[in-house]
TIMARLUM-157758 format. One line per field, with one value per residue: residue number from 1; z, x, y of N, C-alpha, C, O in turn; residue in three letters. Coordinates in steps of 0.2 Angstrom, whole numbers, plus 5000, padded with zeros to 4 digits. Layout:
N
seq [NUM|...]
n.up [Z|...]
n.east [X|...]
n.north [Y|...]
ca.up [Z|...]
ca.east [X|...]
ca.north [Y|...]
c.up [Z|...]
c.east [X|...]
c.north [Y|...]
o.up [Z|...]
o.east [X|...]
o.north [Y|...]
type [ala|...]
END
This chain:
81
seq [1|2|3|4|5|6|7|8|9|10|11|12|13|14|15|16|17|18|19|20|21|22|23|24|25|26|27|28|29|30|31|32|33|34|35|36|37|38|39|40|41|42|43|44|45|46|47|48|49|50|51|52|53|54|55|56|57|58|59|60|61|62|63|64|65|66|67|68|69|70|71|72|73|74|75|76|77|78|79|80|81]
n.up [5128|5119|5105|5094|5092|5081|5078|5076|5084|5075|5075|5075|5062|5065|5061|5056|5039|5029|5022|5007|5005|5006|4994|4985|4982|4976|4961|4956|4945|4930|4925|4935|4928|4922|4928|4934|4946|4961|4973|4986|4992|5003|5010|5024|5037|5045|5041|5031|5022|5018|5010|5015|5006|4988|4975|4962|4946|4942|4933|4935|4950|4964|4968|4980|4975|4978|4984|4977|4984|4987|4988|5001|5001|5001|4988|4984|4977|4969|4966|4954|4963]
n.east [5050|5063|5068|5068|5087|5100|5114|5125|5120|5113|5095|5082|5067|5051|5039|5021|5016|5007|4990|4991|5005|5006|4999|5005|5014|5009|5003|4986|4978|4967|4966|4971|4983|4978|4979|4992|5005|5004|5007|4997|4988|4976|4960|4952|4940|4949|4962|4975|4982|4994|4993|4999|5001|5007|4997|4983|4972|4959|4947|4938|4940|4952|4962|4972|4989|4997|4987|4974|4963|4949|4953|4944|4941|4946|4952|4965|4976|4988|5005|5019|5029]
n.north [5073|5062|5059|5044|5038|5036|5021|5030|5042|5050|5058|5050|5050|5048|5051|5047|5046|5056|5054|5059|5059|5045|5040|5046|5039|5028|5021|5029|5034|5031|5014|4998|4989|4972|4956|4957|4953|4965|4978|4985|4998|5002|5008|5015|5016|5020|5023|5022|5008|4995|4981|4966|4960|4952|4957|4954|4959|4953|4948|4956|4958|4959|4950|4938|4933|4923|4913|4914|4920|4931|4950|4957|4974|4992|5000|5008|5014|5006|4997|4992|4980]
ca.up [5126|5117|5099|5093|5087|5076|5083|5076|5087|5073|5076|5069|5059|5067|5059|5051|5034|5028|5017|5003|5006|5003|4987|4979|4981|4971|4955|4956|4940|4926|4928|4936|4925|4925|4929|4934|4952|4962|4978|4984|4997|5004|5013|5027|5042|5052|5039|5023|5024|5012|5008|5015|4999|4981|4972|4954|4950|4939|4931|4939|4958|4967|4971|4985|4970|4981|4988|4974|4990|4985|4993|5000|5002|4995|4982|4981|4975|4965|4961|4952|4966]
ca.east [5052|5067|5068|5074|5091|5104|5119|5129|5116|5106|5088|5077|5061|5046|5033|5019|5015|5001|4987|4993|5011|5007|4994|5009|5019|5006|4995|4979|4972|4967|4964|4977|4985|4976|4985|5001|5010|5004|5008|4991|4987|4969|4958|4947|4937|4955|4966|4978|4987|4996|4991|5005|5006|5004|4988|4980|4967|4958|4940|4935|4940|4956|4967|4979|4992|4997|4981|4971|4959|4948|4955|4938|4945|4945|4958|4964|4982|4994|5012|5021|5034]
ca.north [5066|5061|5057|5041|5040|5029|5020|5037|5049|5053|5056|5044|5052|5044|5055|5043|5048|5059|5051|5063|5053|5038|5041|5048|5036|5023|5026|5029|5037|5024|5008|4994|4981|4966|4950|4958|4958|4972|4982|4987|5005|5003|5014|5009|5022|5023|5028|5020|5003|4994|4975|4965|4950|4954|4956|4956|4962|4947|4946|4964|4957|4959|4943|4937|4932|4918|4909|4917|4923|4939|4955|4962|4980|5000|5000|5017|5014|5002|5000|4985|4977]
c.up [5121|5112|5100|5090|5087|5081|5082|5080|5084|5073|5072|5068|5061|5065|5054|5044|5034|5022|5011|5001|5000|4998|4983|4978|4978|4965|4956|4951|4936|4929|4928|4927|4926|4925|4929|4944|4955|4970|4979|4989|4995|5009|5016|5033|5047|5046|5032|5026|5018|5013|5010|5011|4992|4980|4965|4954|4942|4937|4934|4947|4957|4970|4975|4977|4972|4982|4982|4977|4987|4989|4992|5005|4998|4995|4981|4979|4973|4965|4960|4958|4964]
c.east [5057|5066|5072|5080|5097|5109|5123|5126|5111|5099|5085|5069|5054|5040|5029|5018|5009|4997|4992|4999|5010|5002|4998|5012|5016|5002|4989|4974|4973|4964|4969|4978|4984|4982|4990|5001|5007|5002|5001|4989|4980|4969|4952|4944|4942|4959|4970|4982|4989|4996|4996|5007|5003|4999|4987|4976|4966|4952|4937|4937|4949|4960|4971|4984|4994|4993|4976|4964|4957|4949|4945|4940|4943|4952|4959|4972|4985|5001|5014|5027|5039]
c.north [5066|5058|5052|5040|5033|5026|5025|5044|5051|5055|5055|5049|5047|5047|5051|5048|5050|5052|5053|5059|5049|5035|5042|5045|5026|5027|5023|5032|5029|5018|5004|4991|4976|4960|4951|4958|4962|4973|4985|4995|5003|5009|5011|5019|5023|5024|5022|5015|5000|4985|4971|4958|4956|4953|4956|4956|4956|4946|4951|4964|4956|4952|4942|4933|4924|4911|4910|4918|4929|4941|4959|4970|4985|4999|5008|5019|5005|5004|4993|4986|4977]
o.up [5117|5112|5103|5084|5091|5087|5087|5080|5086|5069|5066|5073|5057|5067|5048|5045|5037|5019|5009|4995|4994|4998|4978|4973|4979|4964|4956|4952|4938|4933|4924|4922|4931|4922|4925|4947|4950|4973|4974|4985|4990|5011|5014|5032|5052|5047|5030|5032|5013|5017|5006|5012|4992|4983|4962|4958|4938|4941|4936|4951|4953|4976|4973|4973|4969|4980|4983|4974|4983|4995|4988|5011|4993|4999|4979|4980|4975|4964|4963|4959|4966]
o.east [5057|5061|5077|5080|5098|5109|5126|5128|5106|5096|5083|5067|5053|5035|5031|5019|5005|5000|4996|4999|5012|5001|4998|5016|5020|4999|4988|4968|4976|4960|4974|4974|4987|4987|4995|4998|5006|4997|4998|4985|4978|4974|4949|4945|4941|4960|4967|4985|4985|5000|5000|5011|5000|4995|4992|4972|4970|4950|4931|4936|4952|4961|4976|4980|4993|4995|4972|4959|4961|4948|4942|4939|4940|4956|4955|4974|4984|5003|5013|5029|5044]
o.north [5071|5054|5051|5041|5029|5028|5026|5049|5054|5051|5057|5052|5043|5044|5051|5055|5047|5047|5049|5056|5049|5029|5039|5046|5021|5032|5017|5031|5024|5018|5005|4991|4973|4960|4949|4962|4966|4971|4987|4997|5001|5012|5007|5025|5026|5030|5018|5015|5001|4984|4972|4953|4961|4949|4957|4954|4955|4942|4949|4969|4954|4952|4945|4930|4919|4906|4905|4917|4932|4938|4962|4971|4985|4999|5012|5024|5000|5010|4988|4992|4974]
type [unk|unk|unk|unk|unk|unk|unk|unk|unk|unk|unk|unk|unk|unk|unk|unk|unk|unk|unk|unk|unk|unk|unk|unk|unk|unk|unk|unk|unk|unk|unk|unk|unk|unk|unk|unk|unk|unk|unk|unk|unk|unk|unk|unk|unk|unk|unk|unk|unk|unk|unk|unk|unk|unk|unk|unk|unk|unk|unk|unk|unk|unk|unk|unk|unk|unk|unk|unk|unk|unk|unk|unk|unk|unk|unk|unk|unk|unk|unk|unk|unk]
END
């Protein structure tokens, strides 16, 4: 099978990311910042996805920033936007 690749021939990198990945590339020790903005990485029985609106996290619970909607989720990373 054929990699994909750029309009210059490059071949495009299709390799999803490890857990490992994309832990590193939020923080996880500590505790968040409340009431701020924030990029969120869950973790579910199929594997790590990233929250696709902002969140804060607000009175011990998690928020759509938006809608102010509870995110009912595993939190296993942060990053400010």
């Amino acid at each position: 099978m054929r990699r994909p690749r750029t309009d210059d021939g490059a071949a495009i990198d299709t390799a999803m990311a490890t857990r490992q990945q994309r832990l590193e590339a939020f923080l996880h020790e500590g505790d968040p910042p409340a009431d701020q903005p924030l990029e969120l990485l869950c973790e579910d029985h199929i594997g790590t996805y990233v929250i696709p609106f902002l969140c804060r996290l607000s009175g011990g619970a998690w928020q759509n920033v938006d809608t102010g909607d509870r995110i009912v989720a595993t939190v296993i990373g942060w990053r400010a936007r």
